[in-house]
N, C-alpha and C positions, 0 to 999 in steps of 0.2 A: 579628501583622504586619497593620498594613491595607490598603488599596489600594495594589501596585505604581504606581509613577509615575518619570520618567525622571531621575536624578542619583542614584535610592535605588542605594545598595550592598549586596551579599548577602553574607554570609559575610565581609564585609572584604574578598571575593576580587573579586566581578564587578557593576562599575556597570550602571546598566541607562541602553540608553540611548534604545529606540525599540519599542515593541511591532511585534511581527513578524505574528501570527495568534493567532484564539483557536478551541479546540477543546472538544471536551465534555468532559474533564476538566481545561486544563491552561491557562493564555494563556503562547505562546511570545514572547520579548522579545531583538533584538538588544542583546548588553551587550558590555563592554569588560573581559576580562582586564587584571586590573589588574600581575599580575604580568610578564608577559610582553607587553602593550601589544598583545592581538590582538584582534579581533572575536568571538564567538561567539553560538548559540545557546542562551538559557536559556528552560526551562520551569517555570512555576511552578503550584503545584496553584491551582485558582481559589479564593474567597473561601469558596463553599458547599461545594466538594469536600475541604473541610481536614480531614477524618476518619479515623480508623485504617484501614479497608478502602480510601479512595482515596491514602493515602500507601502501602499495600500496590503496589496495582497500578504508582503509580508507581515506586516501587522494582524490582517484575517486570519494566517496562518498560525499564528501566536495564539491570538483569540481562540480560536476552533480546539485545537489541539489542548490547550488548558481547561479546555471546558469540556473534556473527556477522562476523566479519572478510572486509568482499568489497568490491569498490568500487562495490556496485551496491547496498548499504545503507548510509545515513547513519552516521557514526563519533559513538559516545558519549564524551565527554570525560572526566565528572566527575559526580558525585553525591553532594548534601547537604542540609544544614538551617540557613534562615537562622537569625539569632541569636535569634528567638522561637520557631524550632521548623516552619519552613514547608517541606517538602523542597522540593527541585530537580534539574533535570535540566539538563546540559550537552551541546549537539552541538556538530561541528563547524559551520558558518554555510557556506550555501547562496547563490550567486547565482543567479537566474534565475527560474523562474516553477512552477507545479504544472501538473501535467497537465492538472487539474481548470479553472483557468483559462484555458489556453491552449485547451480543447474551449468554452469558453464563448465562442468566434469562430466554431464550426463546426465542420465534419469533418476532417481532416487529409490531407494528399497520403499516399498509400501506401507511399512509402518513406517517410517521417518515423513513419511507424504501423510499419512493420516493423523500424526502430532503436527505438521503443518497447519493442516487444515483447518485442524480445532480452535488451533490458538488462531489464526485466520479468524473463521467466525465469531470466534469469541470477543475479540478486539471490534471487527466489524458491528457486532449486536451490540455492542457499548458506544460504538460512534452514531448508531443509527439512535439509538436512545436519548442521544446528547442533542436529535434532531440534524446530523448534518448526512451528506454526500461524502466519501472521498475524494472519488472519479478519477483516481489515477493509482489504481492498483495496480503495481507489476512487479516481478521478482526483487527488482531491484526498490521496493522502499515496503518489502517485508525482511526484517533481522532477525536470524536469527543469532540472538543475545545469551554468553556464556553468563551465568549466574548461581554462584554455590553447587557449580557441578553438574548442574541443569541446561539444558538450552531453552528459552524463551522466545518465545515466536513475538516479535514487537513489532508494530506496523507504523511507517512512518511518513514521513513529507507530506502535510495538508497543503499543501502551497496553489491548490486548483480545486481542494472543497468549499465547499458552500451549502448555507442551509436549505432546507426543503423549501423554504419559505421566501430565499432571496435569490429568485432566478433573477429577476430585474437588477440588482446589485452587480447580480456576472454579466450581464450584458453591457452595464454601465463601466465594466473594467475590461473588457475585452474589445479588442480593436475587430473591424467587421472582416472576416473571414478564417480570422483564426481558432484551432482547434484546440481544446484545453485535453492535455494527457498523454497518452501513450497508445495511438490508434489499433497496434498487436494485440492492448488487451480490452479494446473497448469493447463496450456493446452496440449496435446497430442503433440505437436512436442515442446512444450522444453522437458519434461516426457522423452523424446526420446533424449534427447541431438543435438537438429536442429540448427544448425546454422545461419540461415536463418529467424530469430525469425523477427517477424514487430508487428505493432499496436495491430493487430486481437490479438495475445496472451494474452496482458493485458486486451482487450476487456473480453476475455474468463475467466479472473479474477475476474473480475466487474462482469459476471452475476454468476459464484458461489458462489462471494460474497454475492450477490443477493438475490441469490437463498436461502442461510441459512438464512438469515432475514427473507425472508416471510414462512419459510419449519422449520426451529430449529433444521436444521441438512443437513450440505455438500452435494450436489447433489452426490456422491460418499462415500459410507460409509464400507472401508473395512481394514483386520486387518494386513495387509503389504504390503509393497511398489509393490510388485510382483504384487499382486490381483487387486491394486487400479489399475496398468497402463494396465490390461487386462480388467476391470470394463471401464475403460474411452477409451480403442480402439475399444468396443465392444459391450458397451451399453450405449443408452442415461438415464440416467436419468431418477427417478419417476417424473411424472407430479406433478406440483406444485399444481393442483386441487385438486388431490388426497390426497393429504398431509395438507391442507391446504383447504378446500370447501370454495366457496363464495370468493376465490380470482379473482377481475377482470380479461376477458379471455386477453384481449389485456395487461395486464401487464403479465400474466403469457409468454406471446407468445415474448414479448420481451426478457425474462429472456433466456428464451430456445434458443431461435435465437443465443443469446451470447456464448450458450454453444453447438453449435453444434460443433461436432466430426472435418469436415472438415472447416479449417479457412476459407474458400472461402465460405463458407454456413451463415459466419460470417457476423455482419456490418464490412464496412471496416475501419472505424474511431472512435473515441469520437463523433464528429461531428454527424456522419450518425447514431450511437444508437440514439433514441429516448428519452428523458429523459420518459416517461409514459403518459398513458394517463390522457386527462384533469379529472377534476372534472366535474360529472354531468351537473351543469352549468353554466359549461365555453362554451365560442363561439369559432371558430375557427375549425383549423384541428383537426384528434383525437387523434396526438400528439403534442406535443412540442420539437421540435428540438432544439438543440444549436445551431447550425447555422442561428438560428432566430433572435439569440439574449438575453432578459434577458427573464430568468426563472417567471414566474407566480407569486404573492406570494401566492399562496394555496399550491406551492409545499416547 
C-alpha cells in the first residue's frame, strides 16, 4: 500500500476521507463507513512502522482497548488488513478536542480540572479492572469528547499497554533500549525500564496530568531525557501553590500524593485517589471517592 491519501478505500469497507492526527506508530484518518454511511475513526500503521512487531502491537492495542467496556475509554469498532496487507484499527469518531491542546491555552479553571479527573479515574479503574497497564498517559491521548451537550472525558491510544501479567510479552516486542511512552509523564520506575509496573504508575500519570491543568506547565520541566530522569529520582516537584496561589490545599495535596517519587507513598488504586474535594457546600466527607459511587454533579 503506499501513501494513505483522501477517496483511498480500505478493505472495500471505509473510504478515507481527511487525516485526523499522526502518532508514533500509526496516522489516525476520519473515514466513511461505507456500509452503514457513518463517520469513523481509522488508524493506519505508518509507512515505516509496516513490520511484524508493529502490526503485533497494533493488533494488542485493538485487543486491550475492546476488552474495556466503559464510557470513559474510546470504543474499538473493527480490526483488519487492507487489500495489500496493511492492518488497521477502527474507533468510534470523537468531536471535540485533547486535553493536550486545550492546556496549550494555559491552566484550566478548577472545576473543569476536577470533571477531568474524574472521568480520568473513572476510565482508568475500568482499564485496571479489565487487568491491563496504560503507560502512556498524557494530555494528548485523554479527549475531551462533545456529546449531547456534554463533554466526556475519553481516554485513548493503547498502543504501549499491556497486561499485568505480560511483562515478558513487552520485552519480547521491544527492541533493547527503548522507552515505551511519553517520559514528561512517566513515573520513576518505568523511566527506569521496571518491570514490575502496577496501578500506582498510571496513578502517577493522572496527577502530572494534573498537575499541568492546574500549574500550565509538567511538574518536571527539563531539556533532556538525562536531566528529566535525575529531576524526577531527585526532586519533588514545585508546589502547586506556589505556581498557582489560591489553589485549594487539599486538592493540591492530592495532586502531590499522586506524584510522589516512591509508588508506595502513592494511592494504591483509581478507587483509593480521591476524586477532590467537595464544593464549599456539599455535606459529607472532604472527599469524594469512587468507591462510593456516583460522582457529585458539581464535579
Amino acid at each position: 500500500m503506499g501513501p494513505a491519501s483522501a477517496g483511498r478505500v480500505i478493505a472495500g469497507k471505509y473510504q478515507l476521507l481527511a487525516p485526523l492526527g499522526e502518532g508514533a506508530m500509526g496516522v489516525v484518518w476520519r473515514a466513511r463507513q461505507l456500509a452503514l454511511g457513518r463517520d469513523v475513526a481509522l488508524k493506519l500503521l505508518r509507512e515505516d512502522h509496516r513490520d511484524p512487531t508493529h502490526a503485533e502491537r497494533l493488533l494488542r492495542e485493538a485487543r486491550h482497548a475492546a476488552s474495556v467496556r466503559d464510557p470513559h475509554v474510546v470504543e474499538v469498532l473493527d480490526l483488519g488488513r487492507s487489500d495489500d496487507g496493511v492492518p488497521y484499527l477502527v474507533f468510534e469518531l470523537l468531536e471535540g478536542e485533547t486535553l493536550g491542546a486545550r492546556l496549550r491555552h494555559g491552566p484550566m479553571p478548577v472545576e473543569d480540572v476536577k470533571r477531568v479527573g474524574v472521568g480520568m479515574l473513572r476510565g482508568l479503574a475500568a482499564v485496571h479492572r479489565a487487568g491491563l497497564l496504560h503507560r502512556d498517559l498524557k494530555p494528548d491521548n485523554v479527549f475531551l469528547a462533545r456529546e449531547g451537550g456534554e463533554t466526556v472525558v475519553k481516554l485513548l491510544d493503547f498502543g504501549v499497554s499491556r497486561r499485568t501479567v505480560d511483562a515478558h510479552v513487552d520485552v519480547q516486542l521491544t527492541a533493547p533500549g527503548t522507552l515505551l511512552g511519553t517520559p514528561m509523564y512517566m513515573s520513576i520506575e518505568q523511566l527506569r525500564g521496571d518491570v514490575d509496573l502496577d496501578a500506582r504508575s498510571d496513578l502517577h500519570s493522572v496527577g502530572a496530568i494534573l498537575y499541568e491543568a492546574l500549574a500550565g506547565r509538567p511538574p518536571h520541566v527539563e531539556s533532556s531525557l538525562a536531566a528529566l530522569t535525575v529531576a524526577k529520582v531527585e526532586r519533588d516537584p514545585p508546589a502547586l501553590g506556589s505556581l498557582n496561589p489560591g489553589l485549594p490545599s487539599a486538592l493540591c495535596a492530592v495532586v502531590h500524593r499522586a506524584l510522589q517519587r516512591h509508588r508506595s507513598q502513592r494511592f494504591g488504586s483509581a478507587h483509593e485517589m480521591p476524586c477532590f474535594p467537595d464544593p464549599p457546600n456539599a455535606q459529607g466527607s472532604a472527599f469524594i471517592g469512587l468507591a462510593a459511587g456516583s460522582v457529585q454533579t458539581e464535579l
